[in-house]
N, C-alpha and C positions, 0 to 999 in steps of 0.2 A: 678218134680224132678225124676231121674232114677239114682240108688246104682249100682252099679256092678264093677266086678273087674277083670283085665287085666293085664298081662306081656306088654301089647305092646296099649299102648294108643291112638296113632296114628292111629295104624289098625282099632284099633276097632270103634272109632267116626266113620270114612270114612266107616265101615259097617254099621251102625246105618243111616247116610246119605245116605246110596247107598239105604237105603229098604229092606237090607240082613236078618235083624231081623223083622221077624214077630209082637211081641209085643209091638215093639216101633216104626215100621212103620209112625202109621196115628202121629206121633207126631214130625215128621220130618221138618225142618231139627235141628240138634241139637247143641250147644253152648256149649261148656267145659267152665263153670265156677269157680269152686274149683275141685281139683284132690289131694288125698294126695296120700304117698308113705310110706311102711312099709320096713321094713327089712329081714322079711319070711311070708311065705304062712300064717301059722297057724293065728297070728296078725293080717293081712288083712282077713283071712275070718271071724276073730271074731268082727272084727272091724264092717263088712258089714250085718253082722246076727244079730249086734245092731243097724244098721242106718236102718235095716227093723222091728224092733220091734217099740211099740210103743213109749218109751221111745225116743229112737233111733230117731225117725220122729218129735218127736218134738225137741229134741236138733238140730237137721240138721236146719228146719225151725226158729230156732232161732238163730242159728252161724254160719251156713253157707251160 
């Protein structure tokens, strides 16, 4: 599973697939599964700063 967050979702898979990203490379190629959408910045980064906590990694592996 890889959390990250984007204006433009599109772009960013086809980077993940092209190799662009170093850390997610060797786990190529990659599948959009679930993707939500916020309404500002702030809400999305808090939203992503709990899908990387531990809490957060287990709610994801159990809901999403």
């Amino acid at each position: 599973m890889y959390v990250g967050r984007t204006q433009n979702i599109e772009h960013r898979l086809a980077e993940h697939n092209a190799g662009e990203c170093v850390h997610t490379n060797k786990y190529k190629p990659w599948v959009l599964c679930t993707y939500i959408t916020f309404d500002s910045q702030e809400k999305a980064v808090a939203f992503e700063r709990y899908l990387k906590s531990g809490s957060g990694r287990a709610f994801a592996r159990k809901r999403l």
